[in-house]
C-alpha positions, -999 to +999 in steps of 0.1 A: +023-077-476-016-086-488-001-118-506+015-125-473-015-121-454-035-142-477-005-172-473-007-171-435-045-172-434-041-203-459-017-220-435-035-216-404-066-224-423-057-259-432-040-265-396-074-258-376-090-275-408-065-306-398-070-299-362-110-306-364-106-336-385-080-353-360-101-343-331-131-361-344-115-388-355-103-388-319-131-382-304-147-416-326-126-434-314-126-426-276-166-430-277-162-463-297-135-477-270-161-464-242-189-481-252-169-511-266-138-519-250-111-538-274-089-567-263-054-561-273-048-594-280-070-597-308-054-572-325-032-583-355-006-559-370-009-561-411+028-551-426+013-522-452+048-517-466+073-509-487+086-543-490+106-538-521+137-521-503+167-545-497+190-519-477+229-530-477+233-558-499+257-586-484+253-620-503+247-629-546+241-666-552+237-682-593+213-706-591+230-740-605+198-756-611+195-731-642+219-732-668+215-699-688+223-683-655+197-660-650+181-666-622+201-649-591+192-647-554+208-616-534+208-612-494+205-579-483+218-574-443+184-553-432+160-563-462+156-601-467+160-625-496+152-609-530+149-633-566+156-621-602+148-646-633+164-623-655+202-616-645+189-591-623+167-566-643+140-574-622+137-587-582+110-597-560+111-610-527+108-640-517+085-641-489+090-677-474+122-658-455+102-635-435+110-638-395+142-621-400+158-600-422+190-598-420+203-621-444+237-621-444+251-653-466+239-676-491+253-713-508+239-741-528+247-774-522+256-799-550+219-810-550+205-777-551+190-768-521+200-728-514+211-720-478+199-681-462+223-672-431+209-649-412+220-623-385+245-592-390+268-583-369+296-571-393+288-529-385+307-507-368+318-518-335+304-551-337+324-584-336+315-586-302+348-573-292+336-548-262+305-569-256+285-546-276+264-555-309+257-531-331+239-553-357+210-576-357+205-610-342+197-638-371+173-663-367+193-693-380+197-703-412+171-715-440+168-740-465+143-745-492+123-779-484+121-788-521+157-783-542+130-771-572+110-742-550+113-713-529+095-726-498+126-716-474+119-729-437+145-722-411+162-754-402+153-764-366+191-770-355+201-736-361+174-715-344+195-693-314+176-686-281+156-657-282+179-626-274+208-646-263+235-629-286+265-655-274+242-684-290+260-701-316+239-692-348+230-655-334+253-641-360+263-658-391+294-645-412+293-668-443+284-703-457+300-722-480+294-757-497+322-780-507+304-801-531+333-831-531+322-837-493+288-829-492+295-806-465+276-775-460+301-751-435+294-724-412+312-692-402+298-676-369+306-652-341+316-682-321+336-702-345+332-728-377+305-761-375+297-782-404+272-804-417+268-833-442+235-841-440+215-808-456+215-791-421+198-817-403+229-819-380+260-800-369+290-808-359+325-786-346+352-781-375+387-792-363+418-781-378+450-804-375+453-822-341+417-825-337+419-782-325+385-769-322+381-739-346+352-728-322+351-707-292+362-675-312+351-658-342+344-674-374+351-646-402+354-659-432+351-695-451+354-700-491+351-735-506+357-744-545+344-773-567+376-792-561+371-794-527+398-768-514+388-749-487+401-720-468+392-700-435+395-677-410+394-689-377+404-656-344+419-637-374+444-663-384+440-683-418+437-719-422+433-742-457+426-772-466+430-788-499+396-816-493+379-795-467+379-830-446+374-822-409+408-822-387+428-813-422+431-774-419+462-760-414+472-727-399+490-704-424+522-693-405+547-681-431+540-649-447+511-633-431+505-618-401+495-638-372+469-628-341+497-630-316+511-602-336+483-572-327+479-561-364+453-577-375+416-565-372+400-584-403+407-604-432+391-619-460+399-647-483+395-661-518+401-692-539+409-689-577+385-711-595+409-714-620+438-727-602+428-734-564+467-735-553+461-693-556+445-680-524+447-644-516+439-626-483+430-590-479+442-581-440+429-547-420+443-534-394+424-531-356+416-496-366+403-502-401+432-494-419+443-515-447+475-535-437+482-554-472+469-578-498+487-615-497+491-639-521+494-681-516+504-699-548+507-733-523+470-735-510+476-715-485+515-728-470+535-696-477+521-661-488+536-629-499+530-594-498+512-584-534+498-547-528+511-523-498+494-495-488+499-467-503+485-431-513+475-439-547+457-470-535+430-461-507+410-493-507+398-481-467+391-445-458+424-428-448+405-412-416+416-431-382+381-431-372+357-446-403+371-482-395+360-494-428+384-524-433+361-538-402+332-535-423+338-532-466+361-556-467+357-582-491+379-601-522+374-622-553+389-642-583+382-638-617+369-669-625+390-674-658+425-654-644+441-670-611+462-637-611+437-612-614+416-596-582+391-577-575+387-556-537+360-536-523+359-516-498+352-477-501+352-486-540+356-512-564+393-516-574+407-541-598+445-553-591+466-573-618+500-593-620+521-565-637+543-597-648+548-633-630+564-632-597+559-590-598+539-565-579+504-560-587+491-531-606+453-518-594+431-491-605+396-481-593+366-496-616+339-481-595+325-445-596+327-426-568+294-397-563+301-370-538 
Protein backbone atom coordinates (compact mmCIF):
# COMPACT_ATOMS: atom_id res chain seq x y z
CA UNK A 1 0.00 0.00 0.00
CA UNK A 2 3.02 2.59 1.00
CA UNK A 3 4.66 1.87 -2.49
CA UNK A 4 1.29 2.60 -3.85
CA UNK A 5 0.87 5.71 -2.10
CA UNK A 6 4.31 6.88 -3.04
CA UNK A 7 3.39 6.03 -7.06
CA UNK A 8 0.21 8.08 -6.93
CA UNK A 9 1.87 11.10 -5.15
CA UNK A 10 4.60 10.64 -8.14
CA UNK A 11 1.91 10.84 -10.75
CA UNK A 12 -0.01 13.65 -9.58
CA UNK A 13 3.22 15.24 -8.84
CA UNK A 14 4.45 15.48 -12.35
CA UNK A 15 0.79 16.38 -13.61
CA UNK A 16 0.44 19.68 -11.43
CA UNK A 17 4.34 19.90 -12.24
CA UNK A 18 3.12 19.83 -16.10
CA UNK A 19 0.09 21.82 -15.26
CA UNK A 20 2.28 24.95 -14.07
CA UNK A 21 4.68 24.79 -16.85
CA UNK A 22 1.71 24.77 -19.62
CA UNK A 23 -0.05 27.49 -17.70
CA UNK A 24 2.91 29.78 -17.87
CA UNK A 25 3.81 29.06 -21.06
CA UNK A 26 0.18 30.00 -21.59
CA UNK A 27 0.05 32.74 -19.76
CA UNK A 28 3.51 34.06 -21.98
CA UNK A 29 1.95 33.88 -24.64
CA UNK A 30 -1.48 35.57 -23.87
CA UNK A 31 0.53 38.73 -22.38
CA UNK A 32 2.91 38.59 -25.48
CA UNK A 33 -0.29 38.53 -27.97
CA UNK A 34 -1.80 41.52 -25.64
CA UNK A 35 0.76 43.72 -25.85
CA UNK A 36 1.79 42.67 -29.41
CA UNK A 37 -0.81 41.46 -31.57
CA UNK A 38 0.45 39.02 -34.44
CA UNK A 39 -0.72 39.03 -38.09
CA UNK A 40 -1.71 35.66 -39.26
CA UNK A 41 -0.54 36.13 -42.44
CA UNK A 42 2.90 36.47 -41.66
CA UNK A 43 3.02 33.40 -40.14
CA UNK A 44 4.89 30.61 -42.16
CA UNK A 45 4.29 26.90 -41.22
CA UNK A 46 8.01 25.07 -41.26
CA UNK A 47 7.30 21.08 -42.15
CA UNK A 48 9.50 19.63 -38.82
CA UNK A 49 8.98 16.09 -40.03
CA UNK A 50 9.38 12.82 -40.42
CA UNK A 51 9.94 13.00 -44.05
CA UNK A 52 11.47 9.67 -44.58
CA UNK A 53 8.14 7.65 -44.49
CA UNK A 54 6.86 6.62 -48.01
CA UNK A 55 3.42 4.89 -46.86
CA UNK A 56 1.90 2.49 -49.68
CA UNK A 57 4.31 2.13 -52.33
CA UNK A 58 2.58 2.20 -55.91
CA UNK A 59 5.27 2.80 -58.71
CA UNK A 60 9.38 1.37 -59.19
CA UNK A 61 11.13 3.01 -62.19
CA UNK A 62 15.27 1.79 -63.34
CA UNK A 63 16.73 4.69 -64.42
CA UNK A 64 18.05 3.99 -68.12
CA UNK A 65 20.42 6.72 -68.03
CA UNK A 66 22.57 4.30 -65.71
CA UNK A 67 23.68 1.22 -66.90
CA UNK A 68 24.76 -0.85 -63.82
CA UNK A 69 21.12 -0.36 -62.83
CA UNK A 70 21.40 0.93 -59.48
CA UNK A 71 19.82 3.85 -59.33
CA UNK A 72 15.91 3.32 -58.81
CA UNK A 73 13.06 5.88 -58.25
CA UNK A 74 9.84 4.47 -56.18
CA UNK A 75 6.32 6.37 -55.92
CA UNK A 76 4.73 5.81 -52.87
CA UNK A 77 0.55 6.77 -53.07
CA UNK A 78 0.76 9.08 -49.58
CA UNK A 79 4.56 9.71 -49.35
CA UNK A 80 6.16 11.29 -52.56
CA UNK A 81 9.07 10.37 -54.78
CA UNK A 82 11.94 8.53 -52.97
CA UNK A 83 15.74 7.81 -54.94
CA UNK A 84 18.18 4.95 -54.19
CA UNK A 85 21.83 4.97 -56.00
CA UNK A 86 22.38 1.69 -54.70
CA UNK A 87 19.59 -0.91 -55.87
CA UNK A 88 17.65 0.20 -53.09
CA UNK A 89 19.78 -0.18 -49.83
CA UNK A 90 19.47 3.28 -49.32
CA UNK A 91 16.54 6.10 -50.27
CA UNK A 92 16.18 9.70 -49.97
CA UNK A 93 13.63 11.90 -51.14
CA UNK A 94 13.62 13.82 -53.66
CA UNK A 95 12.36 17.03 -52.64
CA UNK A 96 11.71 18.95 -56.13
CA UNK A 97 8.19 16.71 -55.92
CA UNK A 98 6.82 18.31 -52.99
CA UNK A 99 3.11 19.98 -53.68
CA UNK A 100 1.63 16.65 -53.69
CA UNK A 101 2.27 13.42 -52.51
CA UNK A 102 0.51 11.03 -53.85
CA UNK A 103 2.57 9.73 -56.47
CA UNK A 104 0.99 7.16 -58.06
CA UNK A 105 3.02 6.29 -61.60
CA UNK A 106 6.25 6.77 -62.96
CA UNK A 107 7.96 6.28 -66.90
CA UNK A 108 11.01 7.37 -68.73
CA UNK A 109 11.00 8.36 -72.03
CA UNK A 110 13.59 7.27 -74.68
CA UNK A 111 15.58 10.44 -73.87
CA UNK A 112 15.51 10.17 -70.25
CA UNK A 113 13.39 12.51 -68.85
CA UNK A 114 11.37 10.55 -65.73
CA UNK A 115 7.59 11.30 -65.62
CA UNK A 116 5.80 11.47 -61.64
CA UNK A 117 1.77 10.92 -61.98
CA UNK A 118 0.22 12.06 -59.24
CA UNK A 119 -3.21 11.59 -57.48
CA UNK A 120 -4.72 8.23 -55.92
CA UNK A 121 -7.84 7.24 -56.24
CA UNK A 122 -7.31 3.36 -56.49
CA UNK A 123 -8.68 2.79 -52.43
CA UNK A 124 -11.55 1.32 -51.33
CA UNK A 125 -14.61 2.72 -52.84
CA UNK A 126 -12.94 4.92 -55.12
CA UNK A 127 -13.15 4.87 -58.99
CA UNK A 128 -15.52 7.35 -58.71
CA UNK A 129 -18.26 4.86 -59.18
CA UNK A 130 -20.88 6.39 -56.40
CA UNK A 131 -19.48 9.85 -56.81
CA UNK A 132 -17.44 9.40 -53.78
CA UNK A 133 -13.40 9.57 -53.61
CA UNK A 134 -11.78 8.02 -51.16
CA UNK A 135 -8.27 8.85 -52.23
CA UNK A 136 -6.32 11.98 -52.95
CA UNK A 137 -6.48 14.48 -55.68
CA UNK A 138 -2.97 14.69 -57.72
CA UNK A 139 -1.58 17.67 -58.84
CA UNK A 140 -0.62 16.66 -62.39
CA UNK A 141 2.13 15.12 -63.50
CA UNK A 142 6.04 16.12 -63.24
CA UNK A 143 8.93 16.05 -65.35
CA UNK A 144 12.50 16.61 -64.57
CA UNK A 145 13.57 19.95 -66.62
CA UNK A 146 17.09 18.47 -67.38
CA UNK A 147 17.03 14.47 -68.55
CA UNK A 148 20.61 14.48 -66.20
CA UNK A 149 18.88 15.97 -62.74
CA UNK A 150 16.24 15.74 -60.36
CA UNK A 151 14.77 19.16 -60.67
CA UNK A 152 11.08 17.73 -61.23
CA UNK A 153 8.56 20.71 -62.10
CA UNK A 154 4.92 19.86 -62.72
CA UNK A 155 4.16 20.29 -66.33
CA UNK A 156 1.77 23.31 -66.76
CA UNK A 157 -0.77 21.25 -69.16
CA UNK A 158 -1.57 18.81 -66.60
CA UNK A 159 -2.24 20.91 -63.51
CA UNK A 160 -6.35 20.02 -62.54
CA UNK A 161 -8.40 22.91 -61.07
CA UNK A 162 -8.16 23.20 -57.58
CA UNK A 163 -10.70 20.64 -55.93
CA UNK A 164 -12.40 19.85 -59.05
CA UNK A 165 -12.18 15.92 -58.81
CA UNK A 166 -13.88 15.34 -62.50
CA UNK A 167 -10.77 17.31 -63.95
CA UNK A 168 -8.99 15.34 -66.31
CA UNK A 169 -5.54 14.88 -64.49
CA UNK A 170 -7.20 14.81 -60.81
CA UNK A 171 -6.39 11.21 -60.68
CA UNK A 172 -3.80 9.49 -62.57
CA UNK A 173 -3.75 5.44 -62.90
CA UNK A 174 -0.47 4.88 -64.90
CA UNK A 175 2.00 6.19 -67.48
CA UNK A 176 3.72 4.55 -69.91
CA UNK A 177 6.31 5.49 -72.75
CA UNK A 178 6.47 3.82 -76.08
CA UNK A 179 9.85 4.74 -77.03
CA UNK A 180 9.25 3.75 -81.13
CA UNK A 181 6.68 6.79 -81.15
CA UNK A 182 7.97 9.09 -78.80
CA UNK A 183 4.74 9.02 -77.13
CA UNK A 184 4.39 9.52 -73.48
CA UNK A 185 0.51 7.97 -72.60
CA UNK A 186 -1.76 8.66 -69.85
CA UNK A 187 -4.25 6.57 -67.87
CA UNK A 188 -6.82 8.66 -65.83
CA UNK A 189 -10.18 8.60 -64.12
CA UNK A 190 -11.53 10.10 -67.28
CA UNK A 191 -9.99 8.13 -69.91
CA UNK A 192 -6.38 7.76 -72.04
CA UNK A 193 -4.46 11.22 -73.68
CA UNK A 194 -1.20 11.14 -75.14
CA UNK A 195 1.70 13.26 -75.90
CA UNK A 196 4.64 13.35 -78.24
CA UNK A 197 6.28 16.24 -77.39
CA UNK A 198 7.68 15.65 -73.58
CA UNK A 199 4.32 16.78 -72.04
CA UNK A 200 4.16 20.05 -73.63
CA UNK A 201 0.86 18.99 -75.24
CA UNK A 202 -1.97 16.53 -75.00
CA UNK A 203 -3.95 15.08 -77.11
CA UNK A 204 -7.23 12.22 -76.88
CA UNK A 205 -6.18 8.50 -77.66
CA UNK A 206 -8.55 6.97 -80.24
CA UNK A 207 -8.94 3.39 -80.70
CA UNK A 208 -10.14 1.99 -84.26
CA UNK A 209 -12.66 4.26 -86.03
CA UNK A 210 -11.35 7.35 -84.65
CA UNK A 211 -13.50 6.12 -80.88
CA UNK A 212 -12.51 8.34 -78.20
CA UNK A 213 -11.02 6.16 -75.30
CA UNK A 214 -12.04 9.18 -73.01
CA UNK A 215 -15.07 9.97 -71.13
CA UNK A 216 -14.62 6.81 -68.83
CA UNK A 217 -12.04 5.46 -66.74
CA UNK A 218 -8.52 4.87 -67.78
CA UNK A 219 -7.22 1.81 -65.63
CA UNK A 220 -4.42 0.53 -66.98
CA UNK A 221 -1.83 1.13 -69.99
CA UNK A 222 1.56 -0.99 -70.54
CA UNK A 223 3.88 -0.14 -73.46
CA UNK A 224 7.14 -2.28 -74.51
CA UNK A 225 10.34 -1.25 -76.44
CA UNK A 226 8.85 -2.58 -79.64
CA UNK A 227 6.25 -0.40 -79.59
CA UNK A 228 3.17 -2.80 -78.59
CA UNK A 229 0.85 -1.39 -76.46
CA UNK A 230 -2.01 -2.53 -74.50
CA UNK A 231 -4.90 -0.85 -72.34
CA UNK A 232 -7.72 -0.72 -70.45
CA UNK A 233 -10.22 1.57 -71.45
CA UNK A 234 -14.36 1.25 -69.04
CA UNK A 235 -13.00 -2.24 -68.06
CA UNK A 236 -12.60 -3.67 -71.54
CA UNK A 237 -9.05 -4.29 -73.18
CA UNK A 238 -7.64 -2.77 -76.14
CA UNK A 239 -3.89 -3.52 -77.95
CA UNK A 240 -2.06 -2.24 -80.27
CA UNK A 241 0.95 -3.64 -81.88
CA UNK A 242 2.78 0.37 -82.70
CA UNK A 243 0.80 2.20 -80.13
CA UNK A 244 -0.08 4.69 -83.23
CA UNK A 245 -3.23 6.69 -82.31
CA UNK A 246 -6.68 5.26 -83.94
CA UNK A 247 -4.86 1.63 -84.03
CA UNK A 248 -6.28 -0.04 -80.73
CA UNK A 249 -8.43 -2.62 -80.97
CA UNK A 250 -11.02 -3.94 -78.49
CA UNK A 251 -10.29 -7.52 -77.37
CA UNK A 252 -13.69 -9.38 -77.87
CA UNK A 253 -12.92 -13.08 -77.95
CA UNK A 254 -12.02 -14.67 -74.83
CA UNK A 255 -12.45 -12.25 -72.03
CA UNK A 256 -15.04 -10.90 -70.39
CA UNK A 257 -16.62 -7.77 -71.77
CA UNK A 258 -18.29 -4.61 -69.61
CA UNK A 259 -21.66 -5.35 -71.13
CA UNK A 260 -21.30 -8.57 -69.35
CA UNK A 261 -21.53 -7.16 -65.40
CA UNK A 262 -18.49 -9.25 -64.25
CA UNK A 263 -15.96 -7.19 -64.43
CA UNK A 264 -14.77 -4.75 -61.63
CA UNK A 265 -10.95 -4.39 -62.44
CA UNK A 266 -8.29 -5.64 -64.59
CA UNK A 267 -4.76 -5.35 -65.16
CA UNK A 268 -2.47 -6.05 -67.93
CA UNK A 269 1.03 -7.00 -69.04
CA UNK A 270 3.28 -7.30 -71.97
CA UNK A 271 6.11 -10.03 -72.06
CA UNK A 272 9.28 -8.31 -72.89
CA UNK A 273 10.37 -11.29 -74.30
CA UNK A 274 7.85 -11.98 -76.84
CA UNK A 275 5.28 -9.05 -77.00
CA UNK A 276 2.52 -11.28 -78.93
CA UNK A 277 2.04 -12.68 -74.92
CA UNK A 278 -0.28 -10.35 -73.01
CA UNK A 279 -1.94 -11.54 -69.97
CA UNK A 280 -4.91 -9.88 -68.03
CA UNK A 281 -5.66 -10.47 -64.47
CA UNK A 282 -9.84 -9.64 -64.22
CA UNK A 283 -11.76 -9.01 -60.59
CA UNK A 284 -14.95 -9.14 -60.08
CA UNK A 285 -17.31 -5.87 -58.98
CA UNK A 286 -17.01 -7.20 -55.52
CA UNK A 287 -13.33 -7.79 -55.41
CA UNK A 288 -13.27 -11.28 -56.10
CA UNK A 289 -10.87 -12.74 -58.40
CA UNK A 290 -12.76 -13.84 -61.68
CA UNK A 291 -9.61 -15.43 -63.72
CA UNK A 292 -6.19 -14.83 -65.13
CA UNK A 293 -6.20 -14.65 -69.28
CA UNK A 294 -3.70 -15.30 -71.54
CA UNK A 295 -3.20 -13.54 -75.44
CA UNK A 296 -0.46 -15.32 -77.49
CA UNK A 297 -1.94 -12.88 -80.59
CA UNK A 298 -1.25 -9.30 -79.05
CA UNK A 299 -4.17 -9.18 -77.60
CA UNK A 300 -6.87 -10.85 -80.61
CA UNK A 301 -8.07 -14.00 -78.73
CA UNK A 302 -7.33 -14.94 -74.96
CA UNK A 303 -7.86 -17.96 -72.87
CA UNK A 304 -8.54 -18.82 -69.42
CA UNK A 305 -4.96 -19.70 -67.65
CA UNK A 306 -5.72 -19.84 -63.75
CA UNK A 307 -9.43 -20.19 -62.27
CA UNK A 308 -10.28 -19.47 -59.01
CA UNK A 309 -9.90 -21.76 -56.72
CA UNK A 310 -9.34 -22.70 -52.92
CA UNK A 311 -5.69 -23.38 -53.19
CA UNK A 312 -5.18 -20.19 -55.03
CA UNK A 313 -6.53 -17.01 -52.94
CA UNK A 314 -4.85 -14.25 -54.90
CA UNK A 315 -7.93 -11.71 -53.27
CA UNK A 316 -9.32 -12.13 -49.79
CA UNK A 317 -12.12 -14.74 -49.84
CA UNK A 318 -14.34 -12.32 -47.54
CA UNK A 319 -17.27 -10.62 -49.72
CA UNK A 320 -16.52 -7.48 -48.18
CA UNK A 321 -12.38 -6.66 -48.30
CA UNK A 322 -12.86 -5.93 -52.14
CA UNK A 323 -9.22 -6.33 -52.63
CA UNK A 324 -9.12 -7.21 -56.49
CA UNK A 325 -10.38 -3.27 -56.65
CA UNK A 326 -7.34 -2.26 -54.93
CA UNK A 327 -4.02 -5.11 -54.93
CA UNK A 328 -4.38 -5.99 -58.17
CA UNK A 329 -1.48 -5.93 -60.29
CA UNK A 330 0.58 -8.41 -62.93
CA UNK A 331 3.99 -8.78 -64.58
CA UNK A 332 6.36 -10.76 -66.99
CA UNK A 333 9.42 -12.16 -66.30
CA UNK A 334 11.56 -10.34 -68.47
CA UNK A 335 13.48 -13.43 -69.79
CA UNK A 336 10.23 -16.16 -69.77
CA UNK A 337 7.08 -15.01 -71.92
CA UNK A 338 5.22 -17.90 -69.98
CA UNK A 339 6.01 -17.11 -66.58
CA UNK A 340 3.92 -14.54 -64.24
CA UNK A 341 3.97 -12.98 -61.37
CA UNK A 342 0.42 -11.57 -59.37
CA UNK A 343 -0.06 -9.63 -56.30
CA UNK A 344 -2.63 -9.01 -54.53
CA UNK A 345 -3.04 -10.19 -50.72
CA UNK A 346 0.54 -11.86 -51.52
CA UNK A 347 2.99 -12.44 -53.97
CA UNK A 348 2.30 -15.57 -56.12
CA UNK A 349 4.25 -16.85 -58.97
CA UNK A 350 2.22 -18.94 -61.82
CA UNK A 351 4.13 -21.08 -64.54
CA UNK A 352 3.17 -22.99 -67.91
CA UNK A 353 3.01 -26.54 -66.40
CA UNK A 354 3.68 -27.56 -70.29
CA UNK A 355 2.80 -25.53 -73.63
CA UNK A 356 -0.74 -25.09 -74.34
CA UNK A 357 -1.45 -26.41 -70.37
CA UNK A 358 -2.87 -24.89 -67.26
CA UNK A 359 -0.58 -22.84 -65.18
CA UNK A 360 0.83 -24.06 -61.98
CA UNK A 361 1.21 -21.06 -59.14
CA UNK A 362 2.53 -21.11 -55.63
CA UNK A 363 2.81 -18.16 -53.08
CA UNK A 364 6.53 -16.58 -53.01
CA UNK A 365 5.64 -14.01 -50.41
CA UNK A 366 5.52 -14.41 -46.62
CA UNK A 367 2.54 -13.86 -44.99
CA UNK A 368 2.92 -12.30 -40.93
CA UNK A 369 -0.20 -12.57 -38.84
Amino acid sequence: MRRLKSYNFLIISIFITAFASTSAIANKIYFSMQSAPVDIASIKPVAIGPNNVSGRCRALLFDNRDLSGNTVYLGAASGGLFKSTDGGYVWQLVSSVDSNLAVTSLTQDKDGYIYVGTGEDFTIGGHGTNGSYAGFMGGGIYRNKDKDADNFAVLPSTVPVRGNINDFFAFINRLASNPQKGYIYVATDKGFRYSADHGNTWQVLNAESSVALSGKIGWDIKATEDGTVCLVFDKQVYASATGENGTFKAATSGLPTPASGKVGRIEVAIAPSYTSFMYALVAKPNGQLDSVYRSVDRGATWTTIIKPSTTFSLFTTSPNARMGLYNNTIAVFPNDSSKILLGGGDLWQANESSPGKQYSFNQISITYD
